[in-house]
FIBA-101053 format. One record per residue (C-alpha): x, y, z; residue in three letters. Coordinates in steps of 0.5 Angstrom, whole numbers, plus 500, padded with zeros to 3 digits. Example, Ala and Ser with C-alpha at 12.3 -4.5 7.8 and 13.67 -1.06 7.14 Angstrom:
REM FIBA-101053
525491516ALA;527498514SER;
END
This chain:
REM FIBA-101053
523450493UNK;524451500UNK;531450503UNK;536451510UNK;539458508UNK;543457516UNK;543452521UNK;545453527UNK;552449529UNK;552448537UNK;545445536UNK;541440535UNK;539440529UNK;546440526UNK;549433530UNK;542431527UNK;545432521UNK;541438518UNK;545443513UNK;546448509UNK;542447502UNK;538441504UNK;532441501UNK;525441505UNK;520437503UNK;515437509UNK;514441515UNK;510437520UNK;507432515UNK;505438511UNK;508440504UNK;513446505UNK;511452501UNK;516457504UNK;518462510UNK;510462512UNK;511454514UNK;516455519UNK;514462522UNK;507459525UNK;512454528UNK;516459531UNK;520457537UNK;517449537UNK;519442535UNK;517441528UNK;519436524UNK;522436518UNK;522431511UNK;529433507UNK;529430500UNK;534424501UNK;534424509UNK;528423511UNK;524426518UNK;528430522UNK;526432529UNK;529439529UNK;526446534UNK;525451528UNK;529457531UNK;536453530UNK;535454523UNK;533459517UNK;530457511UNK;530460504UNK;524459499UNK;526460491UNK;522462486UNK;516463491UNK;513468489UNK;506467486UNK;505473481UNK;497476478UNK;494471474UNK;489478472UNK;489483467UNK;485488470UNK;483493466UNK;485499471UNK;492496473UNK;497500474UNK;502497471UNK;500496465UNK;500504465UNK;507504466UNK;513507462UNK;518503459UNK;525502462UNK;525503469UNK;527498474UNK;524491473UNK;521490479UNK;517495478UNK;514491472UNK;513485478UNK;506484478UNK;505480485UNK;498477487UNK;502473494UNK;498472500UNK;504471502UNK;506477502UNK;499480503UNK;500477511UNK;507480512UNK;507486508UNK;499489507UNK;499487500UNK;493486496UNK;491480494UNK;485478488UNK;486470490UNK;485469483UNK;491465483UNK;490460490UNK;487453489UNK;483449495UNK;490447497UNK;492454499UNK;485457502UNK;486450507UNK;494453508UNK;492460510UNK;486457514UNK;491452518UNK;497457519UNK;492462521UNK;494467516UNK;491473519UNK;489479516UNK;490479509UNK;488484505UNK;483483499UNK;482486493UNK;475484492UNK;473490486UNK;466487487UNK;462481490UNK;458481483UNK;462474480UNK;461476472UNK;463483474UNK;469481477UNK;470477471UNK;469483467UNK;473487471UNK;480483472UNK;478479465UNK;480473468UNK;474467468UNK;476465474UNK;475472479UNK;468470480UNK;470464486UNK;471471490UNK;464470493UNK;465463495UNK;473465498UNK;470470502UNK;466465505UNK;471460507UNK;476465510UNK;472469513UNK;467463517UNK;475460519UNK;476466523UNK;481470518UNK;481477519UNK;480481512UNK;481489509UNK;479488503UNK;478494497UNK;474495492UNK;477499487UNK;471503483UNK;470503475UNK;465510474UNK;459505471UNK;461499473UNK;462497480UNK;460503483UNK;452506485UNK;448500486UNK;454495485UNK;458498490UNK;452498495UNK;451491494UNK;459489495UNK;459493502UNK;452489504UNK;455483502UNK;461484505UNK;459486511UNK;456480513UNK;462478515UNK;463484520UNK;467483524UNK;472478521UNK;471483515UNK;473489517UNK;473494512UNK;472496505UNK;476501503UNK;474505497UNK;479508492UNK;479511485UNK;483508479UNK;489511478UNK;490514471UNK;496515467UNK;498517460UNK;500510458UNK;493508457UNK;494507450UNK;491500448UNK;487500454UNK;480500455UNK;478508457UNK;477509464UNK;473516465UNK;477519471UNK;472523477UNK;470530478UNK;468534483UNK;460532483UNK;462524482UNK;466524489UNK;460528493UNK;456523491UNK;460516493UNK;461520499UNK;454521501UNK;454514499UNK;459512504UNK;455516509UNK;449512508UNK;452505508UNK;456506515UNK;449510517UNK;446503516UNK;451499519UNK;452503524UNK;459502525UNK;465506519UNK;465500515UNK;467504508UNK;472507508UNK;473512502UNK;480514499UNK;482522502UNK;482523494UNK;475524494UNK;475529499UNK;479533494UNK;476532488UNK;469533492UNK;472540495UNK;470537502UNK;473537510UNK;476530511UNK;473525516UNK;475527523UNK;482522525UNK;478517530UNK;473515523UNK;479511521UNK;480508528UNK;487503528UNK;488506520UNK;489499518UNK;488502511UNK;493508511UNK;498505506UNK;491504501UNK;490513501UNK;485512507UNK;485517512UNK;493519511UNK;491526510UNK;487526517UNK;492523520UNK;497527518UNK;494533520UNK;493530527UNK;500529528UNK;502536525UNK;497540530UNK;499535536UNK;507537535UNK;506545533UNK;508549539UNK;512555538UNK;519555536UNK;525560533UNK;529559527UNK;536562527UNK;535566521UNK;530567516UNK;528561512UNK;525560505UNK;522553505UNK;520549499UNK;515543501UNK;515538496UNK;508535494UNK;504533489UNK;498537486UNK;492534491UNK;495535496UNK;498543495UNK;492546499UNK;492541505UNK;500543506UNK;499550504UNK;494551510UNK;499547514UNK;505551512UNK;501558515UNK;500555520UNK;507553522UNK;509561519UNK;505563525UNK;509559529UNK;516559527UNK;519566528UNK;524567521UNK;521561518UNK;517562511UNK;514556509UNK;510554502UNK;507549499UNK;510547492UNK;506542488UNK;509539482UNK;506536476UNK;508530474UNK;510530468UNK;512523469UNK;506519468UNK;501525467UNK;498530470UNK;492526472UNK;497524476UNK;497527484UNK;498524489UNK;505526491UNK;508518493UNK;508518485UNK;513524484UNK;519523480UNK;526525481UNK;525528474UNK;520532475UNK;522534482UNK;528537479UNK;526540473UNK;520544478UNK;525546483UNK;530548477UNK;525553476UNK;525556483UNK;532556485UNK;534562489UNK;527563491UNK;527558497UNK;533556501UNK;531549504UNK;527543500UNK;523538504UNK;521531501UNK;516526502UNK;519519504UNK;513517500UNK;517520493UNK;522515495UNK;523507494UNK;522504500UNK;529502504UNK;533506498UNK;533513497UNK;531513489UNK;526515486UNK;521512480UNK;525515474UNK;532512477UNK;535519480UNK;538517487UNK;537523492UNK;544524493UNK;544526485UNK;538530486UNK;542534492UNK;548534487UNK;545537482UNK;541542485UNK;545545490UNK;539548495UNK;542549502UNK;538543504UNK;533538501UNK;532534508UNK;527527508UNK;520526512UNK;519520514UNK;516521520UNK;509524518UNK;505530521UNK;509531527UNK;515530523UNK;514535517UNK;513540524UNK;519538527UNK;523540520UNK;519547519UNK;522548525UNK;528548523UNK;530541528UNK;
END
């Protein structure tokens, strides 16, 4: 249900009659589904259908809507859903399992369409929604089935079809089950995807995560070394072949695979980034672009909060800024989550918990701590277990625990002591 959430009252609209929480049936004779419809009319004339008032002529920006329970959730039951391997008692939102191509268009979120009907691939296609992220696994129809145990996966390849030939930019991503949708059948899905190049513009490759709330679950064999050595060669000889990087691997297979990470121009405009796709590159070019010389007032022992796959990255990072930094001595400190697993990390996946019980251990060893904003919800200073920063700093009382939000140049900046 959409509703007026404001209405301007100076305008038009108002002496029209509009108000607030009037229910909006229609939007230029079509059905209203949410915000979408009014901001693909932004700025123009709409005509609206309000139950009991009829058609009412209106420019759109003289109101705001609202849409109430409109958020489309999965209809899935992947057997590497991450949230399916979530503890008990965290916030609830984190049990929320969107599948919103909504949220897909305004936000980057990743979407199966397992949910969407003929109507809803018409209204993406009218209202140009475009790029969407796709979480497409496979282009193989029964794999997909098998993979998102759900018997109406397989539409994917019909639903690429009609999205990419309407002109709707796609990134799609194939999350890789060793033995299933790997080797052959990740070769096959680059090929068939690329197809559609440039209307589908990239397919990220990412590794399952795992964690130790697996309990019921089918068994998902984590990678090695050698496995990520061999998909990166694939990749290699897939973008060889197209003769643009199409395939984008996630940078935790150059760790696990011991390999230098792509140069920062394989990833172009870094559409993936959120997906674990070129961060790494990115960051280190941001870090080396700031680094210059710089003095600290006094001598400064910092402790640089990371997950335990990214330790080498920013050890190496932290050498560099010491020999640039007069009076600053900086390290790595890896943290294993104890949280979900040790299977687990990457360093947005931290938790407050185990932050503080590692950096505890260390008190009187460094004088500064610095964080990731990725360790942090998004607009809120929390952690995934629910501490707050505020109590993290409480409790362990470091001189300073400052939070990085502005990558490689940022990371630079607060070594340097700014």
């Amino acid at each position: 249900m959409v509703k007026i959430s404001a209405v301007d009252k100076k305008s038009a609209a108002y002496r029209a009659g509009v108000r607030r929480g009037d229910v909006v049936e229609t939007v230029n004779g079509n059905p209203a589904v949410d915000e979408l419809d009014f901001l693909y009319y932004e700025g123009e004339r709409v005509t609206l259908g309000l139950a009991g008032k009829g058609e009412v002529s209106v420019c759109s920006d003289e109101v705001e809507v609202r849409a109430e329970n409109a958020l489309r959730t999965c209809h899935n039951h992947c057997v590497f859903c991450f949230v399916d391997q979530m503890p008990k008692g965290l916030r609830e939102s984190l049990y929320v399992k969107d599948d919103d191509y909504a949220m897909s268009f305004e936000c980057g979120n990743f979407v199966t369409l397992t949910n969407l009907t003929d109507a809803d691939l018409d209204r993406i296609v009218r209202l140009n929604l475009s790029p969407l992220y796709v979480s497409v696994q496979t282009m193989n129809p029964e794999l997909r089935c098998e993979l998102l145990r759900n018997r109406f996966a397989g539409k994917i390849v019909g639903q690429i079809d009609r999205l990419a030939n309407a002109g709707i930019e796609l990134h799609c991503q194939s999350v890789v089950v060793p033995g299933k949708n790997d080797g052959g059948d990740l070769i096959e899905t680059a090929r068939a995807l690329f197809r559609y190049y440039p209307n589908v513009r990239d397919l990220a490759v990412v590794p399952t995560g795992l964690t130790k709330f697996r309990e019921g679950l089918p068994v998902i064999p984590d990678v090695d070394g050698a496995y990520s050595a061999a998909l990166l060669d694939e990749v290699d000889r897939l973008n060889a072949e197209f003769g643009v990087n199409f395939v984008l691997p996630a940078d935790e297979y150059f760790i696990k695979a011991n390999r230098p990470f792509k140069d920062a121009s394989f990833y172009g405009d870094f559409s993936q980034i959120e997906n674990g796709i070129g961060m790494t590159s990115k960051f280190t070019a941001e870090f080396s672009a700031e680094k210059r010389s710089a003095k600290r007032k006094k001598r400064t022992r910092v402790a640089c909060v990371c997950g335990t796959s990214a330790a080498g990255i920013i050890g190496a990072l932290c050498e560099e800024a010491n020999a640039s930094v007069q009076n600053l001595e900086a390290r790595a400190f890896p943290v294993v989550n104890g949280f979900f697993g040790e299977s687990v990390t990457c360093t947005g996946l931290l938790t407050g918990a185990d932050i503080y019980a590692a950096l505890s251990a260390a008190k009187g060893t460094y004088d500064e701590v610095i964080l990731s904003s990725d360790t942090l919800k998004s607009f809120e200073d929390v952690f995934l277990c629910g501490m707050t920063l505020k109590e993290l700093k409480k409790k362990l009382r470091f001189r300073k625990i400052r939070v990085n939000s502005a990558g490689g140049s940022g990371f630079f900046r607060l070594l340097a002591g700014e």
